[in-house]
BAZAPA-77671 format. One record per atom (N, C-alpha, C): x, y, z. Coordinates in pm, whole numbers, plus 50000, padded with zeros to 5 digits. Example, Ala and Ser with C-alpha at 12.3 -4.5 7.8 and 13.67 -1.06 7.14 Angstrom:
BEGIN
513194943150780
512304955050780
513204967050780
512854977550708
513674989450714
512905000350787
END
This chain:
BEGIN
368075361556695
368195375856667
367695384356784
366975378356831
366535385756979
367115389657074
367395377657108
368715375957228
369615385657152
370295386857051
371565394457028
371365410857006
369645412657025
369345427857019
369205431857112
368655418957247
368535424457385
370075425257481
370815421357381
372405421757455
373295436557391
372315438357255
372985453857247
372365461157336
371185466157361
370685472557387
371235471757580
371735460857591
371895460757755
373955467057745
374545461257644
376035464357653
376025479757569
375665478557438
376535491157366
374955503357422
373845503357422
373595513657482
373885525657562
374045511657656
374535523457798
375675530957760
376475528357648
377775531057611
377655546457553
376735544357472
376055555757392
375245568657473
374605561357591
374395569957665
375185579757730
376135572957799
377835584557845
377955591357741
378155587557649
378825597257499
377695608757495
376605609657497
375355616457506
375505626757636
375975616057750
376305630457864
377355639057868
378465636157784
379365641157752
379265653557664
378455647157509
377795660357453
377225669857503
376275665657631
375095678957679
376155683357774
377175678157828
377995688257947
379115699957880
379355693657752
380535701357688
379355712257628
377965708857555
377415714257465
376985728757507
376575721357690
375525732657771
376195743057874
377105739157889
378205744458009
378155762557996
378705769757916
378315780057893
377095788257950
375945780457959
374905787858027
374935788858156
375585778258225
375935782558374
377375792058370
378525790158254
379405801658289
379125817558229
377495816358212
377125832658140
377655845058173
377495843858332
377485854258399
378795856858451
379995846658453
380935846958502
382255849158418
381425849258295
382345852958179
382575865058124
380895868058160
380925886458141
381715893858222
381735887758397
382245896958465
384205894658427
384375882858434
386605877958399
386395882458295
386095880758157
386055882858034
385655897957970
384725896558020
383975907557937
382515905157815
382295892357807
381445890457722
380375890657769
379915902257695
378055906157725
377125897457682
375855901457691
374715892857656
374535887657506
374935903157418
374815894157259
375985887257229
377115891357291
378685881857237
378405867157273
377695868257392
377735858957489
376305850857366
375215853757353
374185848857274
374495842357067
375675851957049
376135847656956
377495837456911
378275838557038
378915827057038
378145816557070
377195811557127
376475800757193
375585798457054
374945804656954
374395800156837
375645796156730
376905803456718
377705799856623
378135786956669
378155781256739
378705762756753
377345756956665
376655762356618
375255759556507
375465761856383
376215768656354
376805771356212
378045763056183
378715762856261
379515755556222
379065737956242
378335733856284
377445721956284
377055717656156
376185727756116
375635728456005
376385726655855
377475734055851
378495736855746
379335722755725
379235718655881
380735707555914
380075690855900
378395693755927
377785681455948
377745669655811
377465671655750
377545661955555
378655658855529
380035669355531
381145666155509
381705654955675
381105656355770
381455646055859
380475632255863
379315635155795
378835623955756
379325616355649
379815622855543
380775614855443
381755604655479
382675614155561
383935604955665
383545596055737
382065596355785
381655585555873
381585572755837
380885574155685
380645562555581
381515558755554
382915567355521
383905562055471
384615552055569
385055557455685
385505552555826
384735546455899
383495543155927
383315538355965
382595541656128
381795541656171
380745549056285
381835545156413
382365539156438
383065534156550
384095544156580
385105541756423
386165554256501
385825570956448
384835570956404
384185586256349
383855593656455
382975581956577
382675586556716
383665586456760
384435580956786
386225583956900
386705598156834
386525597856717
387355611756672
386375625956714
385235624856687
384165632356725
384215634656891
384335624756972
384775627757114
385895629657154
386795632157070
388175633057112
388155647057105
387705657956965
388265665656889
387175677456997
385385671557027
385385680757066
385665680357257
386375673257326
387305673257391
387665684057416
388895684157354
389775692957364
389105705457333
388565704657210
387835724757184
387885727357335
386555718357416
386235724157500
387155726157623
387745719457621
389105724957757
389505736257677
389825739357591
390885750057560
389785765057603
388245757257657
387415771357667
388195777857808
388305766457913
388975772957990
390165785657990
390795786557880
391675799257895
391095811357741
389945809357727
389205820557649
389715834857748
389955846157672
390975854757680
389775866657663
389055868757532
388485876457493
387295873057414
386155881057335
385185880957267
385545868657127
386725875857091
386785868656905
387355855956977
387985850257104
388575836657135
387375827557175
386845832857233
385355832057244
384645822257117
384025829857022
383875828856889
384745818856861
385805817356828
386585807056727
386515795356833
386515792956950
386575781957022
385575770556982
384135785257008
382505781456996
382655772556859
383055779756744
382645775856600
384185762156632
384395760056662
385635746956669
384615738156711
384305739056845
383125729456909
382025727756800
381705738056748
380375728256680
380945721756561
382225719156506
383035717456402
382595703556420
383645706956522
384005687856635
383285681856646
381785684856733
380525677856754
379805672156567
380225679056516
379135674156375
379315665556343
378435656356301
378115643856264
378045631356380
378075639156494
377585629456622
376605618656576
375115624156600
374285624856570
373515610456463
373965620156367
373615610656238
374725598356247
375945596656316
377085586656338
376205576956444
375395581456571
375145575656617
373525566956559
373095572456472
371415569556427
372255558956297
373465557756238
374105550256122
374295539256221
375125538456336
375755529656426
374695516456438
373345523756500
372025516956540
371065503656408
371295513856253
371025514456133
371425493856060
372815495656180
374025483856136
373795475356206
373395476056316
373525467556463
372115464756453
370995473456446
369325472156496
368515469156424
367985454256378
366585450056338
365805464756325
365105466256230
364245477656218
363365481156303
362645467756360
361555471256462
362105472156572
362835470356635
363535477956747
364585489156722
364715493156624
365515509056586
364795515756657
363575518156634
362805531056652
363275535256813
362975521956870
363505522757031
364575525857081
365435518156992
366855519857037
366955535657044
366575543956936
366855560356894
365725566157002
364795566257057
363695569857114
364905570057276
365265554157327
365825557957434
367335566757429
367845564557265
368475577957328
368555592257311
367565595457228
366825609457279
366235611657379
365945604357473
365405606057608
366375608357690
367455601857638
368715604557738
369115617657744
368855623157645
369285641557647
368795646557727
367595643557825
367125651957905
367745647258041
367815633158049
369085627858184
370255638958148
370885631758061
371805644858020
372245662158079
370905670958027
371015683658034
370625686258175
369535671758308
369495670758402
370655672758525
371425663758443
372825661358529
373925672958508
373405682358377
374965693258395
374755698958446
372845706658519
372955717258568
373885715458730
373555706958796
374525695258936
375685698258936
376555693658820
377735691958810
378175706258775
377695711858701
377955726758663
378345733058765
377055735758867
377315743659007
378255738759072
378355724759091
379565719159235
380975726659155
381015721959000
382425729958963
382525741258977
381645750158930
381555767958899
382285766359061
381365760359222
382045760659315
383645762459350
384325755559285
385925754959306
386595769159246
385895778859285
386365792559274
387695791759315
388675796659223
390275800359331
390865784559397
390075776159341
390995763859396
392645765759319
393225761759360
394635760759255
395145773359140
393815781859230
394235794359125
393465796859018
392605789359025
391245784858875
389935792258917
389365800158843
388145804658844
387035791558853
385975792258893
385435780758910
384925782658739
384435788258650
384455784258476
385365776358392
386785783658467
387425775258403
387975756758461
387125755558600
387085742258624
385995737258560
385215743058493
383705736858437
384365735258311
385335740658221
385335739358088
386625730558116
387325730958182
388555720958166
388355707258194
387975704158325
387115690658360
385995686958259
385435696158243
384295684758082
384545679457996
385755696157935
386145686957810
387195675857815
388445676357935
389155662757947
388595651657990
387335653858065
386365643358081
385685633857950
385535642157829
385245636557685
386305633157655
387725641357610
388805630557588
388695617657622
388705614457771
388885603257837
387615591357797
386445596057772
385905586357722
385825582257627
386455594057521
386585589457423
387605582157333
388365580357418
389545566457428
389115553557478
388475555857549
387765540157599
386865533857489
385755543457484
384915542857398
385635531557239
386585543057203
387275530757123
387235517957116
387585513857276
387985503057312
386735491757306
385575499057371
384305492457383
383555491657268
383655499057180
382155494757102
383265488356966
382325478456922
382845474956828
382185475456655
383555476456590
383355479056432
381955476156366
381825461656367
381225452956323
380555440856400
379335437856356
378605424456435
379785414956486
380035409356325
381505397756331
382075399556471
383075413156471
383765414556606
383285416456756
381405415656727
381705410856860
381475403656960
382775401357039
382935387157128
381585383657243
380755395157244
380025394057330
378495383557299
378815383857189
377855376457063
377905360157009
377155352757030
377645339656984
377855338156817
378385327656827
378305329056662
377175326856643
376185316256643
374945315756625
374005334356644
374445341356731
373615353456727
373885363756606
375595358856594
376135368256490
375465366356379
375125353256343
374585349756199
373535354856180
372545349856287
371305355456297
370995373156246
372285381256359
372015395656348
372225401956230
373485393356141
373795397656016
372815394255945
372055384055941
371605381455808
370015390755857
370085391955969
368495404755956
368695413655881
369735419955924
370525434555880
370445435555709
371025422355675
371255420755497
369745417555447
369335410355500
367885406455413
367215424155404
366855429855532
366185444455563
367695452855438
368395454655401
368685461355301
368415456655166
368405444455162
367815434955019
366885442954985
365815441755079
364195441355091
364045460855002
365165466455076
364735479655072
365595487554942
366005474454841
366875485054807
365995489054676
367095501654591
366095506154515
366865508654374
366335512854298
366645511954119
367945517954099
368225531554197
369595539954165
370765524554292
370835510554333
371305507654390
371235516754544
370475519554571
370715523954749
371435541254745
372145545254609
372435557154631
371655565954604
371245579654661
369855590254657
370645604054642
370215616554570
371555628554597
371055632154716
372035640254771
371555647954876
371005660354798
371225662954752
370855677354654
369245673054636
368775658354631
367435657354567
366645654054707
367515652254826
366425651354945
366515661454997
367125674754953
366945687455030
366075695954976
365885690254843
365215701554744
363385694054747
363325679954846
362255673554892
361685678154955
359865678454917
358835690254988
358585682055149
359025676055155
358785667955266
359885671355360
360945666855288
362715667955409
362255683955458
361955691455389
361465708855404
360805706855518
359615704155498
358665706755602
359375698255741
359745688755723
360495681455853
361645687255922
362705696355864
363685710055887
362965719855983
361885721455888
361195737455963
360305732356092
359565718156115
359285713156214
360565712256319
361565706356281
362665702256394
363525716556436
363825724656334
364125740256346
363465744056483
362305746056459
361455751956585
361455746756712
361475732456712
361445722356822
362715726656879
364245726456819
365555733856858
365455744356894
364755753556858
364295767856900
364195764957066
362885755157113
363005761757225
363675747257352
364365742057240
365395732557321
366465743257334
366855749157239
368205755757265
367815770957363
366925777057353
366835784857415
366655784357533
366515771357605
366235771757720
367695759857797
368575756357696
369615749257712
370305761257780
370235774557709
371635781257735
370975799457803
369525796057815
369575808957906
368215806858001
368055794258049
367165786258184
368095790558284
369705790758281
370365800658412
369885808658425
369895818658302
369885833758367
368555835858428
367365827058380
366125829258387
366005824058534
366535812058608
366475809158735
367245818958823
368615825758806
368675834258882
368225847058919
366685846358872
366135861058885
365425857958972
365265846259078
364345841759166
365745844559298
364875853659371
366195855259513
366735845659555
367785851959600
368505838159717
369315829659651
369485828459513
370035814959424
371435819059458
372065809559420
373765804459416
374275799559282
375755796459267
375675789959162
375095773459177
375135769559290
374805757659335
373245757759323
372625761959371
371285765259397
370805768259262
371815777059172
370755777259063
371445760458985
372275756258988
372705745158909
371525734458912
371345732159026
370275722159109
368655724259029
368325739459041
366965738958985
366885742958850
368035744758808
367815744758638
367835729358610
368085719458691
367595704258668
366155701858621
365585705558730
363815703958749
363425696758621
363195712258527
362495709958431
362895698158316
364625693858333
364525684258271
364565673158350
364265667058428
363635661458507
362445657158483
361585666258464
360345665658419
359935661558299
360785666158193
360925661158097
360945647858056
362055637858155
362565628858161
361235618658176
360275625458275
359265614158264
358175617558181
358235631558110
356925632757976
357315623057887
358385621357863
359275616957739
358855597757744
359145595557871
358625580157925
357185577257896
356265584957906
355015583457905
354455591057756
354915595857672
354835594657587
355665584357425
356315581157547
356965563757411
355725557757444
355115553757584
353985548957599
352855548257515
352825560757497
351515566757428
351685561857270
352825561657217
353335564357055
353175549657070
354225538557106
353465527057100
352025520557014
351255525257094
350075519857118
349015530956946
349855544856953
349375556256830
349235549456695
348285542956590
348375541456501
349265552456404
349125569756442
349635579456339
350395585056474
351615591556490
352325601156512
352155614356562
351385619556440
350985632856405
350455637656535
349335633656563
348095636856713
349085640856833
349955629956860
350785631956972
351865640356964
352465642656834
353125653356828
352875667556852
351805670256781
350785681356791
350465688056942
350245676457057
349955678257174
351335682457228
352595676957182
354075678057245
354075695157224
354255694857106
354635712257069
353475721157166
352265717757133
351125731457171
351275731357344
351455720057429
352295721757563
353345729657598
354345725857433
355355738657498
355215754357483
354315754257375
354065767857380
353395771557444
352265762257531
351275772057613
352425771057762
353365763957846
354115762257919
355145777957886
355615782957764
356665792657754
355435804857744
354595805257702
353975813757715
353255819457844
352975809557892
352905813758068
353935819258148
354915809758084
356415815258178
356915827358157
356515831258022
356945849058039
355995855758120
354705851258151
353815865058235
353965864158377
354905849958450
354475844658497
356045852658660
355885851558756
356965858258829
357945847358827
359345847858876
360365839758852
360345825958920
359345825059008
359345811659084
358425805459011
356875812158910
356485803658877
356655805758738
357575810258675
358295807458558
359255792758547
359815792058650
360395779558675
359485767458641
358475767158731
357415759958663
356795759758530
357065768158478
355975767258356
357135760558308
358295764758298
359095760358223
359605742058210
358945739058334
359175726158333
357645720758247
356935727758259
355975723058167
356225722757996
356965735557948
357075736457829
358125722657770
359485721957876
360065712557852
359765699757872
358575698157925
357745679957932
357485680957740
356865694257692
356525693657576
357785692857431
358625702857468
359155705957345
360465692157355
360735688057459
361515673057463
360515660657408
359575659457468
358655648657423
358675649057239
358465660857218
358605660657080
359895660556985
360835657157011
361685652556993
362065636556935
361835630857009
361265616357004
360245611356919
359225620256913
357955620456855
358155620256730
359195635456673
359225639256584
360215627656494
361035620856585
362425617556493
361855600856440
360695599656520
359875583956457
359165588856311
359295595756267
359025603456143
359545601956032
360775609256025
361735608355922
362335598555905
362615586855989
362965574256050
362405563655912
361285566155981
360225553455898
360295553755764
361005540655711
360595539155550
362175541455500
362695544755565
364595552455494
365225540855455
365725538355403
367085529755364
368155530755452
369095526355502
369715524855584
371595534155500
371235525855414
372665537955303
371795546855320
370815551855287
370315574555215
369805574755414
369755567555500
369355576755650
370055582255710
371665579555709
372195588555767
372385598955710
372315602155541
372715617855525
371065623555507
369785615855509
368755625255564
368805628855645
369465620555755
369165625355931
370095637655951
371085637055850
372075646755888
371585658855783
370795659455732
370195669355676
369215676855722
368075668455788
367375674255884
367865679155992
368855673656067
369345676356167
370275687456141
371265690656072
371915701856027
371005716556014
370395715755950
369245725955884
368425725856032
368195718756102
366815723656191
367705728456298
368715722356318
369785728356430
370535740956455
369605747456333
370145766356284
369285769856379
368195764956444
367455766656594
367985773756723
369505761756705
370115767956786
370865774356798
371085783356688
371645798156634
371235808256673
370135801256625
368705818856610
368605820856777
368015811456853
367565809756977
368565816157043
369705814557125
370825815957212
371255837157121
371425834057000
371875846756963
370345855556941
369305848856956
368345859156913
367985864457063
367745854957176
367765862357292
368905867957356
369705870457330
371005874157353
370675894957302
370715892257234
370025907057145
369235909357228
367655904557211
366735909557313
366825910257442
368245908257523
368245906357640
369145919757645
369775921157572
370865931157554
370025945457538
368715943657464
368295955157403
367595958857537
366895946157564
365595952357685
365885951257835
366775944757799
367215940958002
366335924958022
365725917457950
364595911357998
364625901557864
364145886157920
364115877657775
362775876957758
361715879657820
360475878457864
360355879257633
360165888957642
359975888757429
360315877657405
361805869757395
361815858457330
361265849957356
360385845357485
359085836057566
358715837257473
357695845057438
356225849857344
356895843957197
358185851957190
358585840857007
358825826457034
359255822457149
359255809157135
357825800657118
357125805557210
355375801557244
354985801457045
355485813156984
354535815756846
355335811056779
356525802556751
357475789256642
356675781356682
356285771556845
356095764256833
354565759756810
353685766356821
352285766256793
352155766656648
353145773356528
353245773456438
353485760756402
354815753456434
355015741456415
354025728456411
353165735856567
352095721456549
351275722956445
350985735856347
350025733956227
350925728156140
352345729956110
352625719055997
352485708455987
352675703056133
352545686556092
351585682356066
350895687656035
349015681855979
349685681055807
350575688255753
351105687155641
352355675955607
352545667355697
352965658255653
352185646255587
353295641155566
352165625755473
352525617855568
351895608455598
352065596055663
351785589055538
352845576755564
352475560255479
351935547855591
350765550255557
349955535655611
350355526155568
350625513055646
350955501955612
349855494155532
350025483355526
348845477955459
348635467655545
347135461455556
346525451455622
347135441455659
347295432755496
348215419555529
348895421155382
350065421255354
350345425655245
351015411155238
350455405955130
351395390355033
352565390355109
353725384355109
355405382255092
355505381254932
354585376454878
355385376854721
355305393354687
354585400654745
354505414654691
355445423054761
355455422554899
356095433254951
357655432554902
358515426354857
360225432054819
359685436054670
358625435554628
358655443654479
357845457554477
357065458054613
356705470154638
357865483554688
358755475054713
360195485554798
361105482354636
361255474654602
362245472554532
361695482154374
360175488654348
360185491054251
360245510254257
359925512454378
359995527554443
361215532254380
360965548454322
361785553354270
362595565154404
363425566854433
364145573354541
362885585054612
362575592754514
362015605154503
360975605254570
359745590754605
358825590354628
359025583154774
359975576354762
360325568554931
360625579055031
361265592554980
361795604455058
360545608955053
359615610354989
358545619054997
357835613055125
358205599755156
357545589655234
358055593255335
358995601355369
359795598755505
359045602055606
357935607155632
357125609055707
355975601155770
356475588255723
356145575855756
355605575755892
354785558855916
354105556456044
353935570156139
END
């Protein structure tokens, strides 16, 4: 079973990772074409702030009903369709016309993208021994910050091809990304496969092995309603709540700094689109190695909680500096806030994780994740307003700094479930097997 987890993790990973850079280039692109849309287009700061939160609503609305289809179909081609569909949205941004084309494109894209996410945390669920899940999902939330690293690069060299062939350099950023996701997401097809059984990369001896982990760990876990839980009864859970309004905030100042860290770097002289593409990297960069050194840390953490606590109150004291702070060393702070509010990410998602059933985790994950991802609604359209009203995002700093300091007092309100010392084998499948749904969700706040 080893060998066949250290051969996913070396083949279908990396696989998952592209699909991941694909999301942050189609997702983030917009914030480098801010300024260039207002001037061809016409879209100001709040059109511009509220189309960039509505791909969040429609996430939200689109995400359960695409987690349904996932279950039904199956995680393999749910993801090809998911990279296909939002593909195309995003090329078609290239010939956005006006404000309302704008809008309907945005809310298509977040249509398309929904149920990524929770498709990819189901995928892992099938394939990953439990004690290496946590990892498998840890490295690829870390990848989001490689990710949002690499669009600011690619962003600028395209925005560059001004007037090539007659193309605004935006609309080489939105046409090349999104046929760039098409294209992998035809391959993608090709590479990952359905099921253990199919694949060839696997001996039979590993296959047996990997299946029968997979089946015993759902045996072990299942529960009185058979494995099915409502969603209606894990939303209306005082726990799934508090884990929403934690991850809400954490999106807050992921998204706010996804889609207006441009505008905020070009207030430092001298920038380009190149120049600013390049140092809106930095901070996730930086990120990239908080995020490393805090799997480190979690490792070794008997509880969660402590290190989370430290993730968030970094980013708020990092965004809170960066508003007082002049534009060169706003840049900096900002790479500080984002060592924090990324680290916690990771932090946070070993949380809801722990203790789930493998049938009821993908539509928790897609519940939390739906609901906390209204973050990136509020964020993009709430500074959008305040940028519009005051000339200046410097205000939304200070609200971001006061979500996330808020946030680190909830998680003192989660429950953690301690394991136990040495718990029998004759006890533990009757300790899971006698749990009533209601109380395992209450658990999700596990290790």
């Amino acid at each position: 079973m080893a060998v066949a987890t250290k051969k996913f993790f070396k083949r279908v990973l990396p696989i998952m990772l592209v699909m991941l850079v694909c999301n942050q280039l189609n997702r983030s692109n917009i914030g480098y074409a801010h300024e260039h849309l207002e001037a061809d287009v016409g879209i100001g700061a709040a059109a511009y702030g509220f189309g960039a939160g509505l791909f969040f609503i429609a996430y939200a609305i689109f995400e359960l009903p695409s987690n349904v289809m996932m279950e039904k179909y199956g995680a393999k081609a749910w993801l090809t369709r998911i990279m296909i569909s939002w593909g195309i949205a995003s090329f078609l941004m290239a010939f956005v016309q006006n404000e309302m084309m704008f809008y309907v494109l945005r809310f298509l894209l977040g249509a398309a993208e929904a149920g990524f996410f929770p498709a990819v945390i189901f995928y892992f669920a099938r394939w990953v021994p439990a004690g290496q899940r946590g990892k498998a999902t840890a490295i690829f939330i870390a990848g989001s910050s490689v990710a949002a690293a690499l669009s600011g690069p690619i962003a600028g060299m395209l925005l560059s091809l001004h007037d090539v062939l007659g193309l605004r350099g935006w609309q080489w950023l939105f046409g090349f990304e999104g046929l760039l996701s098409v294209a992998v997401g035809i391959v993608v097809f090709f590479l990952l496969d359905a099921k253990i059984q199919d694949a060839k990369w696997l001996s039979v001896n590993e296959k047996a092995a990997l299946s029968q982990a997979i089946e015993d760990e759902d045996a072990q876990h299942a529960t009185v309603s058979g494995g099915k839980v409502s969603r209606w009864k894990m939303l209306l859970n005082p726990q799934i709540l508090l884990l929403c309004g934690i991850y809400f905030s954490v999106q807050l100042s992921i998204y706010a700094n996804t889609f207006w860290l441009p505008t905020i770097v070009k207030q430092i002289p001298g920038t380009t689109d190149l120049s600013v593409g390049f140092l809106s990297a930095i901070p996730w960069v930086c990120a990239v190695f908080a995020m490393y050194f805090a799997a480190k840390w979690q490792d070794k953490a008997k509880s969660k909680r402590p290190l989370l606590v430290v993730a968030l109150l970094v980013a708020a004291m990092g965004t809170f500096a960066a508003a007082i702070a002049s534009p060169v060393l706003a840049l900096v702070f900002l790479a500080v806030a984002a060592m924090g509010f990324k680290s916690a990410s990771p932090l946070f998602w070993t949380i809801p994780q722990s203790g789930l059933h493998p049938l009821v985790l993908a539509p928790a994950i897609a519940i939390i994740n739906s609901l906390g991802n209204l973050g990136g609604f509020v964020a993009p359209f709430g500074f959008g307003i305040i940028k519009e009203q005051t000339g200046s995002v410097v205000p939304g700093l200070f609200a971001l700094a006061a979500a996330s300091t808020l946030a680190a007092g909830l998680v003192y309100f989660l429950k953690e479930r301690k394991a136990p010392d040495a718990p029998a084998a004759d006890d533990a499948p009757a300790a899971e097997t006698s749990a009533s749904p209601e109380p395992r969700l209450a658990a999700a706040g596990a290790k």
